[in-house]
N, C-alpha and C positions, 0 to 999 in steps of 0.2 A: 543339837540346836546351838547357834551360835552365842558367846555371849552376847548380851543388850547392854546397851547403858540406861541409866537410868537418873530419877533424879536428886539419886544422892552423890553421883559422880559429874552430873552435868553442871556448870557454872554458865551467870548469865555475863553476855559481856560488860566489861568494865564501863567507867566512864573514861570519854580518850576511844575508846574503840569506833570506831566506824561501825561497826551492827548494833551501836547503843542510841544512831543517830535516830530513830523515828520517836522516841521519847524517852523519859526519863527510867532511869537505872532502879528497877526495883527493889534488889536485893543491893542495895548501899548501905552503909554503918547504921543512917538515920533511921531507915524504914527500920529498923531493928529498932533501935532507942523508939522511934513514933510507939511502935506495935509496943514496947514494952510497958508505956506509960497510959493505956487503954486499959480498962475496967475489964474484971472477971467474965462477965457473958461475953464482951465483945470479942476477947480472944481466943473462948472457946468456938465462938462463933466462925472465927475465922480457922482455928484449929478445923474443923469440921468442913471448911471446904477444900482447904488444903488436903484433907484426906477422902475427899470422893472425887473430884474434878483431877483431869489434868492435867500436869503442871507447866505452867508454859511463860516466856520471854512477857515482862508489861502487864501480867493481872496477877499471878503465884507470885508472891504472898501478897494476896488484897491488900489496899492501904485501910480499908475501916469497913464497917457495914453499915448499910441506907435503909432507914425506916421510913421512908417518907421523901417524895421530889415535889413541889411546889414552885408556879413562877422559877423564881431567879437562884431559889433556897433546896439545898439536901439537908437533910435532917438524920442525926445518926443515931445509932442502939442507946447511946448514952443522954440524949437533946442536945445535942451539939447541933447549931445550923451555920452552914458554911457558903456561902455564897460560890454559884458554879459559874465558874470562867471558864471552862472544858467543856462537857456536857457531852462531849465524843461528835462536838458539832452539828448533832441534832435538834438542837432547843430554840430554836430562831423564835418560839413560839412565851417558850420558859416550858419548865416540867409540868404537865396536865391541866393545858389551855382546856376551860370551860366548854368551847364549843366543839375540842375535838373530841373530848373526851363524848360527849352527850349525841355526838353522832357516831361514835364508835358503838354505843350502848343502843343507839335505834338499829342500829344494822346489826348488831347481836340479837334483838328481837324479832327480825324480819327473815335477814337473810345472811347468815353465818359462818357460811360457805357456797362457793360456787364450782361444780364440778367442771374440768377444763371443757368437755363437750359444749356447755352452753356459755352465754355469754348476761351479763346485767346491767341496769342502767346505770349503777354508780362506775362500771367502767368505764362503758362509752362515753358519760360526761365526763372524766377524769382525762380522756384520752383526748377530747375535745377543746376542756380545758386548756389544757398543757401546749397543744398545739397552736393555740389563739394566743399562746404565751411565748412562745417560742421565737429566735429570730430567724431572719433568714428563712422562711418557709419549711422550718422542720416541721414537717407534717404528721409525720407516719412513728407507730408509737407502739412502744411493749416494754410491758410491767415483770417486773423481779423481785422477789423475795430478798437481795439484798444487793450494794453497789459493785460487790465483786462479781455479782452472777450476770448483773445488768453488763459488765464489762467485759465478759466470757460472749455476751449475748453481741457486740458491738464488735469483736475480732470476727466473730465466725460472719457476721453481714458482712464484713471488711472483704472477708477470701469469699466469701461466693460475689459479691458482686465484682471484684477487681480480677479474678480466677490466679489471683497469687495470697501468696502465706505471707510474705516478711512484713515484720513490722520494725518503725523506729521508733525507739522509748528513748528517756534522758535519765543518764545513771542518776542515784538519790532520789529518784520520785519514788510515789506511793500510790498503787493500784488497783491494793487490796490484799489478801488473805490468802487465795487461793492457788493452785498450783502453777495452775495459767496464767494468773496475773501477776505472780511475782517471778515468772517468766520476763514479763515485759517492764514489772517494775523495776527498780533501782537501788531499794534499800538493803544491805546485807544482812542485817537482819532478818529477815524473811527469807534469806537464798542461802546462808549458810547453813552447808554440811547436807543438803539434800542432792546433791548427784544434777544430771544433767535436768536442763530446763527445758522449754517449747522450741523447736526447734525454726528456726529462720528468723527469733527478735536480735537484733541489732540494736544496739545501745550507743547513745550521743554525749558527749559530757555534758556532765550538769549543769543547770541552767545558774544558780547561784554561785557559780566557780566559774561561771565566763572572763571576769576579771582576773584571775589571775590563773588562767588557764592560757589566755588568749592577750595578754595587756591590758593596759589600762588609755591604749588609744581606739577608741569603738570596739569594745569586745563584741559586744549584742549583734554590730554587725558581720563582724568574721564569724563569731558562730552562723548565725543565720548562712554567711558561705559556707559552712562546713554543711551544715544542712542539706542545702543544694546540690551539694557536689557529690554528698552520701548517695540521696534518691539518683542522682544522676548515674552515677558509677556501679549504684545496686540495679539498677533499671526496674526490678519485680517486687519495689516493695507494695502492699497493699495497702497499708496507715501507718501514718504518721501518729501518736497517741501523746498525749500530754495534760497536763495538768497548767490552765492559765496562767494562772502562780502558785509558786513552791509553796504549798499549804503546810505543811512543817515548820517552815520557818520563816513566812509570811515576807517573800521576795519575788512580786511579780519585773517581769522583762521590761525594759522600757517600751513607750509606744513607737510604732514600728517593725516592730521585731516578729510581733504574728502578722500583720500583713504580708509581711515577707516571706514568710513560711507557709503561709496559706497560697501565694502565688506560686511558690516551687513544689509543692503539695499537688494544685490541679495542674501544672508544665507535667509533670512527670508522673500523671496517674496517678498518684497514690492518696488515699482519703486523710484529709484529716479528723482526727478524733479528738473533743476536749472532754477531760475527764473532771466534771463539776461536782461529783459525789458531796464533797464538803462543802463548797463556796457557794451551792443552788441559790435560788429563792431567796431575794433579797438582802442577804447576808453581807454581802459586797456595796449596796448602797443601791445596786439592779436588781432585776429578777435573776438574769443571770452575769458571771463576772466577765464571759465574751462579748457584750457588750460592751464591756469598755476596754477589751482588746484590740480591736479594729478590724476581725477577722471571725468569720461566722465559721463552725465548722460544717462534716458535713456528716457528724454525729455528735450529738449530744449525749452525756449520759449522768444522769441524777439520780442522789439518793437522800440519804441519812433523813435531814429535817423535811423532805416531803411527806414522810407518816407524822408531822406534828410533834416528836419525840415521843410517842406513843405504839405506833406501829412500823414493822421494817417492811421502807419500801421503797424501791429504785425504778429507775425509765429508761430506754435509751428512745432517744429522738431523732430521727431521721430525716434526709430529704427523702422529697416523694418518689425521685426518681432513681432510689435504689430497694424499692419492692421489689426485689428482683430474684425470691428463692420460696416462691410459694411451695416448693418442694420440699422444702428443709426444715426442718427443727430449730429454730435459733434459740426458744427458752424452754420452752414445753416445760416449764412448772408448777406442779400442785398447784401451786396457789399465786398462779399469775395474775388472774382477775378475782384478785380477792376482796368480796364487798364492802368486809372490813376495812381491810385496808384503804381501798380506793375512798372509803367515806371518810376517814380519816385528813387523807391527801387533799379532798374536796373541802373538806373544813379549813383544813393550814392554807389554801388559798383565800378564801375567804375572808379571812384573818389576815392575813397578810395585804389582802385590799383596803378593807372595810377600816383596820388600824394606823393604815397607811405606813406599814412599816419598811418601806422600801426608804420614801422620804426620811422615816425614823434613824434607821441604819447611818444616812451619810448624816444625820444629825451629830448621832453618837460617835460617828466617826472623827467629825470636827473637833467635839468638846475632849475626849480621850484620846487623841492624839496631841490636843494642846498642853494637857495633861503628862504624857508622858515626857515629853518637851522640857518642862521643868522638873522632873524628877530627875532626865538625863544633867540638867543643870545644877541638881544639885549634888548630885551624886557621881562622882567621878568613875566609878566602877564602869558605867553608863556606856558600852561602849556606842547602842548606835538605837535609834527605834520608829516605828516607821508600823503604818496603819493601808487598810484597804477594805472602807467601809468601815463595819462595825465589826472590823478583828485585827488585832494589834501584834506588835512585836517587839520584848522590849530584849535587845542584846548584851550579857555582862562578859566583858573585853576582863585582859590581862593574863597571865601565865594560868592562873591558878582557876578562870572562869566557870571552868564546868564544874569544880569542888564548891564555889561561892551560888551560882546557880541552885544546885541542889540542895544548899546550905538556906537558899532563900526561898524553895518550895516547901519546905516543911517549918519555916518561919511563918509565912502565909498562910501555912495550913493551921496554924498552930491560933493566928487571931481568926481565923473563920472564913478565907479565901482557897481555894482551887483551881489549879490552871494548868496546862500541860507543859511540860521542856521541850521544844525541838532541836534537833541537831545537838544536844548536850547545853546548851548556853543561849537558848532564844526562850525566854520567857512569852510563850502563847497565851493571848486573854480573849477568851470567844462567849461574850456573854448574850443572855438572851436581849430579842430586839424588844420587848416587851417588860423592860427592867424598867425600874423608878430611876428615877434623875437620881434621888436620894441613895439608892443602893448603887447605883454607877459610882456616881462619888466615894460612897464609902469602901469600895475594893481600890479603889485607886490609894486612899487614906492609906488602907492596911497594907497596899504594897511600899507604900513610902516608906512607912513605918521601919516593915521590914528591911531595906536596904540601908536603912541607920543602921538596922543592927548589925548585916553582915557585910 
Protein backbone atom coordinates (compact mmCIF):
# COMPACT_ATOMS: atom_id res chain seq x y z
CA UNK A 1 0.00 0.00 0.00
CA UNK A 2 1.37 3.29 -0.82
CA UNK A 3 2.23 5.70 1.75
CA UNK A 4 -0.92 8.42 2.38
CA UNK A 5 -0.65 11.69 3.81
CA UNK A 6 -2.41 12.69 6.32
CA UNK A 7 -3.25 15.39 8.59
CA UNK A 8 -0.61 15.67 10.60
CA UNK A 9 1.69 16.26 7.63
CA UNK A 10 -0.67 18.16 5.60
CA UNK A 11 -0.64 22.15 6.04
CA UNK A 12 -3.33 24.58 5.10
CA UNK A 13 -2.33 27.39 2.77
CA UNK A 14 -0.74 30.30 4.20
CA UNK A 15 -2.18 33.81 4.00
CA UNK A 16 -0.41 35.43 0.65
CA UNK A 17 -1.17 32.03 -1.05
CA UNK A 18 -3.52 32.09 -3.73
CA UNK A 19 -5.51 28.77 -2.44
CA UNK A 20 -6.18 30.86 0.74
CA UNK A 21 -8.21 33.28 -1.60
CA UNK A 22 -11.78 31.82 -0.98
CA UNK A 23 -11.73 32.68 2.66
CA UNK A 24 -9.96 33.21 5.60
CA UNK A 25 -6.94 31.08 6.99
CA UNK A 26 -8.06 28.71 9.53
CA UNK A 27 -5.06 27.41 11.12
CA UNK A 28 -3.51 31.21 11.69
CA UNK A 29 -1.62 32.14 15.21
CA UNK A 30 -5.09 33.72 16.15
CA UNK A 31 -7.41 30.86 15.72
CA UNK A 32 -5.06 29.09 18.21
CA UNK A 33 -4.87 32.19 20.71
CA UNK A 34 -9.19 32.36 19.90
CA UNK A 35 -9.60 28.44 20.57
CA UNK A 36 -7.23 28.92 23.55
CA UNK A 37 -9.16 31.44 25.43
CA UNK A 38 -12.80 29.34 25.08
CA UNK A 39 -14.01 27.52 28.21
CA UNK A 40 -13.57 23.84 29.05
CA UNK A 41 -16.75 22.16 27.25
CA UNK A 42 -16.30 24.29 24.31
CA UNK A 43 -12.95 22.90 23.47
CA UNK A 44 -13.70 19.59 24.37
CA UNK A 45 -16.42 20.01 22.14
CA UNK A 46 -14.53 21.04 19.47
CA UNK A 47 -11.67 18.43 20.46
CA UNK A 48 -14.48 15.82 19.59
CA UNK A 49 -15.10 16.93 16.14
CA UNK A 50 -11.87 17.31 15.22
CA UNK A 51 -11.47 13.72 16.01
CA UNK A 52 -14.46 12.07 14.07
CA UNK A 53 -14.95 14.41 10.85
CA UNK A 54 -12.52 14.96 8.33
CA UNK A 55 -10.13 17.27 8.36
CA UNK A 56 -10.41 19.64 5.78
CA UNK A 57 -9.13 23.51 4.20
CA UNK A 58 -11.98 26.51 6.08
CA UNK A 59 -13.95 24.32 8.94
CA UNK A 60 -10.91 21.90 10.76
CA UNK A 61 -10.34 23.38 13.56
CA UNK A 62 -13.97 25.11 13.93
CA UNK A 63 -13.79 28.61 15.13
CA UNK A 64 -16.57 27.88 18.34
CA UNK A 65 -19.71 25.91 18.66
CA UNK A 66 -23.57 27.15 18.07
CA UNK A 67 -26.16 26.41 20.35
CA UNK A 68 -28.60 28.27 18.95
CA UNK A 69 -29.35 30.58 15.44
CA UNK A 70 -32.06 33.28 15.77
CA UNK A 71 -32.79 36.30 13.38
CA UNK A 72 -29.70 38.09 13.00
CA UNK A 73 -28.04 36.42 16.26
CA UNK A 74 -25.71 32.73 16.79
CA UNK A 75 -25.59 31.98 20.26
CA UNK A 76 -22.65 29.78 21.50
CA UNK A 77 -21.90 26.75 24.16
CA UNK A 78 -20.73 29.51 26.54
CA UNK A 79 -23.93 32.67 25.68
CA UNK A 80 -22.03 34.46 23.80
CA UNK A 81 -24.29 36.14 20.85
CA UNK A 82 -22.60 37.37 17.98
CA UNK A 83 -24.31 38.99 15.32
CA UNK A 84 -23.97 36.91 11.79
CA UNK A 85 -22.50 38.96 8.78
CA UNK A 86 -21.66 35.39 7.09
CA UNK A 87 -24.38 33.10 7.50
CA UNK A 88 -22.67 31.10 4.42
CA UNK A 89 -25.17 33.38 2.63
CA UNK A 90 -28.10 31.60 3.27
CA UNK A 91 -30.03 33.92 5.77
CA UNK A 92 -31.60 36.59 3.63
CA UNK A 93 -34.48 35.37 5.88
CA UNK A 94 -32.22 35.63 9.47
CA UNK A 95 -31.66 32.13 11.32
CA UNK A 96 -35.35 30.33 11.83
CA UNK A 97 -37.80 32.76 10.16
CA UNK A 98 -41.23 31.83 11.91
CA UNK A 99 -42.94 30.97 8.77
CA UNK A 100 -40.43 28.83 7.48
CA UNK A 101 -39.89 27.11 10.12
CA UNK A 102 -43.85 26.27 10.70
CA UNK A 103 -44.20 25.24 7.23
CA UNK A 104 -41.32 23.01 7.26
CA UNK A 105 -43.03 21.33 10.41
CA UNK A 106 -46.60 21.00 8.42
CA UNK A 107 -45.02 19.13 5.70
CA UNK A 108 -43.10 17.07 8.27
CA UNK A 109 -46.73 16.02 9.47
CA UNK A 110 -48.20 15.50 6.00
CA UNK A 111 -45.76 14.60 3.71
CA UNK A 112 -42.06 14.01 4.54
CA UNK A 113 -40.82 12.54 1.64
CA UNK A 114 -41.46 12.11 -1.71
CA UNK A 115 -40.40 9.15 -3.66
CA UNK A 116 -38.75 10.28 -7.25
CA UNK A 117 -41.73 8.22 -9.17
CA UNK A 118 -44.33 10.62 -8.13
CA UNK A 119 -44.44 14.08 -7.96
CA UNK A 120 -46.54 16.86 -5.11
CA UNK A 121 -48.06 20.06 -4.90
CA UNK A 122 -45.53 21.83 -2.85
CA UNK A 123 -43.40 21.10 -6.03
CA UNK A 124 -45.24 22.20 -8.85
CA UNK A 125 -46.05 25.40 -6.89
CA UNK A 126 -42.39 26.03 -6.13
CA UNK A 127 -41.71 25.36 -9.83
CA UNK A 128 -44.28 27.68 -10.67
CA UNK A 129 -43.42 29.96 -8.48
CA UNK A 130 -39.88 30.58 -9.49
CA UNK A 131 -40.72 30.68 -12.96
CA UNK A 132 -43.31 33.71 -12.52
CA UNK A 133 -40.21 34.97 -10.86
CA UNK A 134 -37.79 34.59 -13.24
CA UNK A 135 -36.56 36.84 -16.04
CA UNK A 136 -36.37 36.57 -19.45
CA UNK A 137 -38.81 33.67 -19.60
CA UNK A 138 -36.86 31.11 -17.71
CA UNK A 139 -39.53 28.76 -17.53
CA UNK A 140 -38.42 25.19 -17.25
CA UNK A 141 -37.26 24.18 -13.62
CA UNK A 142 -35.33 21.25 -11.54
CA UNK A 143 -34.65 21.18 -8.00
CA UNK A 144 -31.22 19.87 -6.21
CA UNK A 145 -30.20 18.89 -3.01
CA UNK A 146 -27.57 21.49 -3.08
CA UNK A 147 -25.85 24.61 -5.52
CA UNK A 148 -22.96 22.38 -6.62
CA UNK A 149 -25.42 19.55 -7.87
CA UNK A 150 -27.77 22.16 -9.27
CA UNK A 151 -24.60 23.31 -11.29
CA UNK A 152 -23.50 19.64 -12.43
CA UNK A 153 -27.33 19.55 -13.39
CA UNK A 154 -26.79 23.14 -15.66
CA UNK A 155 -23.37 21.65 -17.61
CA UNK A 156 -24.91 18.35 -18.42
CA UNK A 157 -28.23 20.53 -20.12
CA UNK A 158 -25.32 22.71 -21.61
CA UNK A 159 -23.82 19.50 -23.67
CA UNK A 160 -26.94 17.84 -24.66
CA UNK A 161 -28.59 20.79 -25.90
CA UNK A 162 -25.52 22.52 -27.60
CA UNK A 163 -23.95 18.57 -28.53
CA UNK A 164 -20.61 20.04 -27.38
CA UNK A 165 -18.59 19.71 -23.93
CA UNK A 166 -16.33 22.91 -23.53
CA UNK A 167 -17.06 25.22 -21.19
CA UNK A 168 -15.73 28.88 -20.37
CA UNK A 169 -15.14 29.67 -16.66
CA UNK A 170 -13.18 32.82 -15.25
CA UNK A 171 -10.15 31.77 -13.18
CA UNK A 172 -10.77 32.90 -9.17
CA UNK A 173 -14.60 32.18 -9.28
CA UNK A 174 -16.43 29.88 -7.20
CA UNK A 175 -18.76 27.07 -8.32
CA UNK A 176 -18.91 24.90 -5.66
CA UNK A 177 -17.41 21.72 -4.02
CA UNK A 178 -17.60 19.29 -6.21
CA UNK A 179 -15.39 17.58 -8.75
CA UNK A 180 -17.08 18.88 -11.65
CA UNK A 181 -17.43 22.23 -10.60
CA UNK A 182 -14.18 22.92 -9.42
CA UNK A 183 -13.36 21.65 -12.74
CA UNK A 184 -14.85 24.92 -14.13
CA UNK A 185 -14.17 26.86 -11.05
CA UNK A 186 -11.23 29.07 -10.38
CA UNK A 187 -10.15 28.95 -6.98
CA UNK A 188 -7.03 26.88 -6.20
CA UNK A 189 -8.04 26.04 -3.32
CA UNK A 190 -10.34 23.67 -4.32
CA UNK A 191 -7.94 22.37 -7.41
CA UNK A 192 -4.88 21.90 -5.75
CA UNK A 193 -3.12 18.52 -5.67
CA UNK A 194 -6.13 16.66 -7.19
CA UNK A 195 -4.63 15.57 -10.59
CA UNK A 196 -6.51 16.15 -13.84
CA UNK A 197 -9.89 18.10 -14.07
CA UNK A 198 -13.19 17.74 -16.48
CA UNK A 199 -12.00 17.65 -19.53
CA UNK A 200 -12.80 20.68 -22.33
CA UNK A 201 -13.32 23.67 -19.34
CA UNK A 202 -11.27 26.60 -20.56
CA UNK A 203 -10.50 29.25 -18.23
CA UNK A 204 -10.65 33.38 -18.78
CA UNK A 205 -8.94 35.64 -16.55
CA UNK A 206 -10.34 37.00 -13.79
CA UNK A 207 -12.91 39.23 -13.77
CA UNK A 208 -11.55 41.49 -10.69
CA UNK A 209 -7.95 41.48 -12.44
CA UNK A 210 -9.22 43.01 -15.66
CA UNK A 211 -7.49 46.18 -14.51
CA UNK A 212 -4.40 45.19 -14.29
CA UNK A 213 -4.47 42.38 -16.49
CA UNK A 214 -5.54 44.38 -19.45
CA UNK A 215 -4.82 48.40 -18.41
CA UNK A 216 -6.40 50.77 -16.88
CA UNK A 217 -7.84 52.16 -20.41
CA UNK A 218 -11.44 50.11 -20.66
CA UNK A 219 -10.31 46.78 -19.41
CA UNK A 220 -13.95 45.51 -19.01
CA UNK A 221 -13.93 46.10 -22.65
CA UNK A 222 -10.87 44.11 -23.87
CA UNK A 223 -11.75 41.53 -21.80
CA UNK A 224 -15.21 41.19 -22.97
CA UNK A 225 -12.91 41.07 -26.72
CA UNK A 226 -11.03 38.42 -25.25
CA UNK A 227 -14.20 36.78 -24.60
CA UNK A 228 -15.29 36.87 -28.02
CA UNK A 229 -12.35 35.95 -29.71
CA UNK A 230 -12.01 32.66 -27.07
CA UNK A 231 -15.79 31.44 -28.28
CA UNK A 232 -14.72 32.36 -31.55
CA UNK A 233 -11.43 30.63 -32.01
CA UNK A 234 -12.78 27.63 -29.76
CA UNK A 235 -15.96 27.32 -32.00
CA UNK A 236 -17.51 24.18 -29.81
CA UNK A 237 -17.80 25.75 -26.68
CA UNK A 238 -21.21 24.79 -25.03
CA UNK A 239 -21.48 27.77 -21.93
CA UNK A 240 -20.25 30.26 -21.11
CA UNK A 241 -20.65 29.99 -16.80
CA UNK A 242 -20.11 32.89 -14.53
CA UNK A 243 -20.88 34.26 -11.50
CA UNK A 244 -22.66 38.13 -12.10
CA UNK A 245 -20.25 39.37 -9.53
CA UNK A 246 -17.24 38.21 -7.93
CA UNK A 247 -19.12 36.96 -4.61
CA UNK A 248 -15.86 36.61 -2.67
CA UNK A 249 -14.90 39.80 -2.96
CA UNK A 250 -17.90 41.59 -3.76
CA UNK A 251 -16.73 43.17 -7.43
CA UNK A 252 -19.25 43.09 -10.00
CA UNK A 253 -18.19 44.28 -13.92
CA UNK A 254 -19.27 47.57 -14.97
CA UNK A 255 -22.54 47.86 -16.99
CA UNK A 256 -22.01 46.82 -20.26
CA UNK A 257 -19.93 44.27 -20.02
CA UNK A 258 -22.69 41.13 -19.78
CA UNK A 259 -24.43 42.69 -22.61
CA UNK A 260 -21.62 42.09 -24.45
CA UNK A 261 -20.91 38.78 -23.52
CA UNK A 262 -24.42 37.57 -23.72
CA UNK A 263 -24.24 38.86 -27.50
CA UNK A 264 -20.91 36.93 -28.22
CA UNK A 265 -22.51 33.92 -26.11
CA UNK A 266 -25.77 33.59 -28.78
CA UNK A 267 -23.13 34.82 -32.12
CA UNK A 268 -21.29 31.85 -31.35
CA UNK A 269 -23.60 29.11 -30.01
CA UNK A 270 -22.61 28.89 -26.86
CA UNK A 271 -25.15 29.21 -23.60
CA UNK A 272 -24.77 31.47 -21.14
CA UNK A 273 -24.88 30.32 -17.54
CA UNK A 274 -25.13 32.74 -14.36
CA UNK A 275 -24.33 31.13 -11.40
CA UNK A 276 -26.69 32.97 -8.65
CA UNK A 277 -26.14 30.24 -5.79
CA UNK A 278 -25.30 33.24 -3.35
CA UNK A 279 -26.66 36.49 -4.68
CA UNK A 280 -30.52 34.78 -5.43
CA UNK A 281 -33.47 36.21 -4.02
CA UNK A 282 -33.27 39.65 -3.18
CA UNK A 283 -30.03 39.95 -1.61
CA UNK A 284 -28.76 42.23 -4.44
CA UNK A 285 -31.69 44.78 -3.95
CA UNK A 286 -33.66 42.20 -6.98
CA UNK A 287 -34.90 39.07 -6.93
CA UNK A 288 -32.16 38.24 -8.95
CA UNK A 289 -28.58 40.08 -9.41
CA UNK A 290 -29.03 39.55 -13.57
CA UNK A 291 -31.32 41.93 -13.48
CA UNK A 292 -29.33 44.60 -12.98
CA UNK A 293 -26.75 43.08 -15.23
CA UNK A 294 -28.26 43.98 -18.61
CA UNK A 295 -28.20 40.39 -19.68
CA UNK A 296 -30.68 37.52 -19.08
CA UNK A 297 -28.94 34.21 -19.26
CA UNK A 298 -30.00 31.20 -20.67
CA UNK A 299 -29.71 29.23 -17.33
CA UNK A 300 -30.12 30.30 -14.22
CA UNK A 301 -28.97 28.46 -11.17
CA UNK A 302 -30.05 29.13 -7.34
CA UNK A 303 -29.42 28.05 -4.08
CA UNK A 304 -28.26 28.57 -0.56
CA UNK A 305 -31.10 31.11 0.96
CA UNK A 306 -34.03 29.50 -1.26
CA UNK A 307 -34.54 26.85 1.73
CA UNK A 308 -34.94 29.89 4.10
CA UNK A 309 -31.54 29.07 5.83
CA UNK A 310 -33.33 26.08 7.09
CA UNK A 311 -33.23 23.60 4.38
CA UNK A 312 -30.70 22.81 1.40
CA UNK A 313 -32.04 23.73 -1.75
CA UNK A 314 -30.97 24.81 -5.26
CA UNK A 315 -32.70 25.23 -8.94
CA UNK A 316 -31.48 25.67 -12.28
CA UNK A 317 -33.91 27.64 -14.40
CA UNK A 318 -34.10 27.29 -17.91
CA UNK A 319 -35.55 28.71 -21.19
CA UNK A 320 -38.15 26.69 -22.57
CA UNK A 321 -36.63 26.07 -25.51
CA UNK A 322 -33.89 23.95 -24.17
CA UNK A 323 -36.29 20.92 -22.87
CA UNK A 324 -34.44 19.18 -25.00
CA UNK A 325 -33.16 15.65 -23.24
CA UNK A 326 -36.12 13.96 -22.06
CA UNK A 327 -33.84 11.09 -22.40
CA UNK A 328 -31.42 12.02 -19.93
CA UNK A 329 -30.83 12.08 -16.36
CA UNK A 330 -29.86 15.66 -15.54
CA UNK A 331 -30.48 15.30 -11.61
CA UNK A 332 -32.21 12.28 -10.79
CA UNK A 333 -31.87 12.91 -6.94
CA UNK A 334 -33.35 11.37 -4.03
CA UNK A 335 -34.62 14.19 -2.94
CA UNK A 336 -35.41 16.46 -5.78
CA UNK A 337 -38.91 17.16 -5.09
CA UNK A 338 -38.60 17.25 -1.69
CA UNK A 339 -41.85 18.48 0.15
CA UNK A 340 -39.95 19.71 2.71
CA UNK A 341 -37.86 21.40 1.22
CA UNK A 342 -39.94 22.97 -1.57
CA UNK A 343 -42.24 24.12 1.44
CA UNK A 344 -39.55 25.70 2.98
CA UNK A 345 -38.68 27.61 -0.46
CA UNK A 346 -42.48 28.47 -0.68
CA UNK A 347 -42.21 30.11 2.58
CA UNK A 348 -38.75 32.37 1.91
CA UNK A 349 -40.94 33.56 -1.02
CA UNK A 350 -43.50 34.58 0.83
CA UNK A 351 -41.50 36.31 3.18
CA UNK A 352 -39.52 37.91 0.89
CA UNK A 353 -42.87 39.42 -0.78
CA UNK A 354 -45.04 40.01 2.07
CA UNK A 355 -41.81 41.90 4.04
CA UNK A 356 -40.89 43.55 1.12
CA UNK A 357 -37.41 42.66 1.43
CA UNK A 358 -36.36 43.22 -1.99
CA UNK A 359 -37.12 47.19 -1.48
CA UNK A 360 -35.57 46.36 2.25
CA UNK A 361 -32.09 45.21 0.79
CA UNK A 362 -31.47 48.46 -1.37
CA UNK A 363 -32.60 50.25 1.83
CA UNK A 364 -29.83 48.67 3.66
CA UNK A 365 -27.71 48.89 1.03
CA UNK A 366 -27.96 52.72 0.92
CA UNK A 367 -27.54 53.22 4.81
CA UNK A 368 -24.29 50.52 5.06
CA UNK A 369 -22.54 51.73 2.39
CA UNK A 370 -22.76 55.36 3.64
CA UNK A 371 -21.56 53.78 6.54
CA UNK A 372 -18.64 52.36 5.40
CA UNK A 373 -17.89 55.56 3.44
CA UNK A 374 -16.95 57.11 6.72
CA UNK A 375 -15.19 54.30 8.36
CA UNK A 376 -12.95 54.31 5.03
CA UNK A 377 -12.59 58.23 6.01
CA UNK A 378 -11.51 57.50 8.94
CA UNK A 379 -9.43 54.96 8.82
CA UNK A 380 -6.54 55.12 6.67
CA UNK A 381 -6.03 51.41 6.52
CA UNK A 382 -9.30 51.66 4.39
CA UNK A 383 -8.16 50.82 1.29
CA UNK A 384 -11.39 50.73 -0.96
CA UNK A 385 -15.28 49.67 -0.21
CA UNK A 386 -17.99 49.21 -2.19
CA UNK A 387 -21.62 47.60 -1.72
CA UNK A 388 -24.43 45.66 -4.15
CA UNK A 389 -27.59 45.64 -2.34
CA UNK A 390 -27.51 44.50 1.03
CA UNK A 391 -23.70 42.84 0.93
CA UNK A 392 -20.79 44.82 1.28
CA UNK A 393 -17.01 45.02 0.85
CA UNK A 394 -14.87 46.66 2.99
CA UNK A 395 -10.90 46.32 1.53
CA UNK A 396 -7.76 46.85 4.04
CA UNK A 397 -4.72 48.13 1.58
CA UNK A 398 -1.11 48.31 2.54
CA UNK A 399 2.03 45.69 2.67
CA UNK A 400 0.88 44.06 5.56
CA UNK A 401 -3.13 43.78 4.65
CA UNK A 402 -3.98 40.20 5.00
CA UNK A 403 -1.94 40.05 8.65
CA UNK A 404 -4.30 43.28 9.63
CA UNK A 405 -7.46 41.69 8.03
CA UNK A 406 -7.20 38.75 9.91
CA UNK A 407 -5.98 40.66 12.89
CA UNK A 408 -9.49 42.53 12.45
CA UNK A 409 -11.79 39.28 12.25
CA UNK A 410 -10.98 37.99 15.44
CA UNK A 411 -11.14 41.70 16.91
CA UNK A 412 -14.95 41.59 15.61
CA UNK A 413 -15.37 38.34 16.74
CA UNK A 414 -14.04 39.11 19.98
CA UNK A 415 -16.99 42.26 20.47
CA UNK A 416 -19.85 39.79 19.01
CA UNK A 417 -19.57 40.23 15.02
CA UNK A 418 -18.80 37.52 12.23
CA UNK A 419 -18.01 38.03 8.79
CA UNK A 420 -16.17 36.10 6.21
CA UNK A 421 -12.43 37.43 4.56
CA UNK A 422 -12.44 37.12 0.75
CA UNK A 423 -9.51 37.09 -1.33
CA UNK A 424 -7.22 37.45 2.06
CA UNK A 425 -8.12 41.35 2.57
CA UNK A 426 -11.88 41.91 1.64
CA UNK A 427 -13.76 42.20 4.72
CA UNK A 428 -17.41 40.40 3.61
CA UNK A 429 -20.70 41.68 5.66
CA UNK A 430 -23.71 39.64 4.24
CA UNK A 431 -26.30 40.27 6.87
CA UNK A 432 -29.81 39.09 7.19
CA UNK A 433 -32.58 41.38 5.19
CA UNK A 434 -34.72 41.07 8.19
CA UNK A 435 -32.15 42.73 10.78
CA UNK A 436 -33.30 45.76 12.99
CA UNK A 437 -32.05 49.12 12.05
CA UNK A 438 -30.77 48.85 15.58
CA UNK A 439 -28.45 45.66 15.09
CA UNK A 440 -27.35 47.01 11.51
CA UNK A 441 -25.98 49.82 13.19
CA UNK A 442 -24.55 48.11 15.91
CA UNK A 443 -22.10 45.59 13.61
CA UNK A 444 -21.17 48.60 11.85
CA UNK A 445 -20.19 50.24 15.61
CA UNK A 446 -18.15 47.16 16.33
CA UNK A 447 -16.50 47.14 13.14
CA UNK A 448 -15.36 50.59 13.74
CA UNK A 449 -14.34 49.88 16.92
CA UNK A 450 -12.24 47.33 15.75
CA UNK A 451 -10.20 49.07 13.21
CA UNK A 452 -9.16 51.60 15.91
CA UNK A 453 -7.54 48.90 17.35
CA UNK A 454 -5.77 47.41 14.49
Amino acid sequence: MPELRNSATATEPAAGDPASSEGDVNRSPRRAAWRAQLDAETQALLDADERWFLHQSLSTPCLDVIERAEGAWLTDVEGRRILDFHGNSVHQLGHGHPRVVAAVKAALDTLPFCPRRYTNRAAIDLAQRLAGLAPGGLEKVLFAPSGAAAIGMALKLARYATGRHKTLSFWDAFHGANLDTIGIGGEALFRRDLGPMMPGAEHLPPLHLAARLFGDDRPFERLADYVDYTLAIQGDVAALIAEPMRWTTVEPPPPGFWPRVRDSCTRHGALLIFDEIPSCLARTGTMFACEQAGATPDVLVIGKGLGGGVMPMAAIMADARLDCAPQAALGHYTHEKSPVGCAAALATLDVIAEENLVARARELGRVGLDLLEDLKGRHAGVRDVRGFGCYFGLEIGGPDAEARADRLLYACLTRGLSFKLGGGTVVTLCPPLTITDDEFAQAFTILGHALGEV
